[in-house]
N, C-alpha and C positions, 0 to 999 in steps of 0.2 A: 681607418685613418692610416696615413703611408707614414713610413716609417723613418721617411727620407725628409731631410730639412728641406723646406723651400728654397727657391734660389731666393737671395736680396736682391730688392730692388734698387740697388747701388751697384748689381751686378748685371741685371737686368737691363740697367741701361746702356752698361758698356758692348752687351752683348746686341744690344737693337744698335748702337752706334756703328760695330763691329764692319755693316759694311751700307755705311750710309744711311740706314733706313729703309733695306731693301731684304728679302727673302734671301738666303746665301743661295739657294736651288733654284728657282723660276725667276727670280730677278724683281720681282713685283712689287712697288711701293708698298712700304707697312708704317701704321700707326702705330705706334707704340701701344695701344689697347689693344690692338688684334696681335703682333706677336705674341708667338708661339719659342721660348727656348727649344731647341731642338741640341739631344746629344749626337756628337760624333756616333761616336762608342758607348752604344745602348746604356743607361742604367742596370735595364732588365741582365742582361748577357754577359756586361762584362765586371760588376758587381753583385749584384744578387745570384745570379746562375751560377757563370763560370766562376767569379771570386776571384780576378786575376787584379780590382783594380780596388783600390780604396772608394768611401763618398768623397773626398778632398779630390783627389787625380781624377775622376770622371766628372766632376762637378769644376774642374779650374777652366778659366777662359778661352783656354787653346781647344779645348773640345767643346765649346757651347756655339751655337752657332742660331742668328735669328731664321724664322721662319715664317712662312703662312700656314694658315692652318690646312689645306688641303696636300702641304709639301710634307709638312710632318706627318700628317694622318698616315698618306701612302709609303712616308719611310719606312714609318714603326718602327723595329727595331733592328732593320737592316742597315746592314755596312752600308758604306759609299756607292761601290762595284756593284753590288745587290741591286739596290735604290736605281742606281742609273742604268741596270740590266732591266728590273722590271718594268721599268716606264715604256722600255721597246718593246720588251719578249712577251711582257703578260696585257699592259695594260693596252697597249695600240694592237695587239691583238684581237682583244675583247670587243675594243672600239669596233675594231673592221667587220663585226661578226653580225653587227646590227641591224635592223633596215634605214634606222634613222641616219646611220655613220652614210651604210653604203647609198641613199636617196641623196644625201646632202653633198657625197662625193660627185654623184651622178647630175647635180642640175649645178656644179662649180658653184656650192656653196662654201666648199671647205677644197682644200687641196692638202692631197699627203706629203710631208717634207721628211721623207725618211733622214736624218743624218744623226753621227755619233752626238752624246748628247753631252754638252760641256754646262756645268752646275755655272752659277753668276758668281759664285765665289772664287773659283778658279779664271773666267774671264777677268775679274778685278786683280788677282794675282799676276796671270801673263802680265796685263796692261804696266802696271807695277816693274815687272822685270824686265821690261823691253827699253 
């Protein structure tokens, strides 16, 4: 059993409203039954490990962010800069390594869009600022 209060589902909601109804990372429409709370700032790392943050300050709305569940799985409990490193350095790596990646490049099933990778939450913020 965790040790950690569940989040409310009064919180829950604010946090799937938080940016429409959409993943903050991939952008990707979510039900509200398949959201995924996701922390900024790990539970694991930066309350249990490190100890630098209270369950109140890692758990308040400014660090919850909605998610899918494949956005969260590969955050885990990495930072932002980690997360949006590994998506390039380890994970489109791995992709390219395959026969399936490189047959599906090879017959223009898929094409590679290298570029720097901006989260949907940050595109709703420019958008906002502009």
């Amino acid at each position: 059993m965790s040790k950690h209060k569940p989040i409310t589902k009064k919180i829950r909601i604010k946090v799937w409203e938080k940016y429409n109804h959409h993943c903050a990372y991939c952008g990707c429409k979510l039900e509200y039954k398949d959201m995924q709370v996701d922390h900024i700032d790990s539970v694991y790392v930066h309350c249990d490990y490190k100890k630098e943050n209270t369950l109140d300050e890692i758990n308040d709305i400014d660090n919850l962010m909605p998610s899918c569940k494949q956005c969260n799985l590969y955050k885990s409990t990495f930072d932002l800069e980690t997360f949006r490193d590994r998506l390039t350095s380890v994970m489109l790596k791995n992709l390219q390594k395959t026969f399936q990646y490189r047959l599906a490049l090879k017959y223009g099933l898929i094409e590679e869009n290298i570029k720097p990778i901006e989260f949907y939450f940050e595109k709703q913020e420019n958008k906002r600022n502009e």
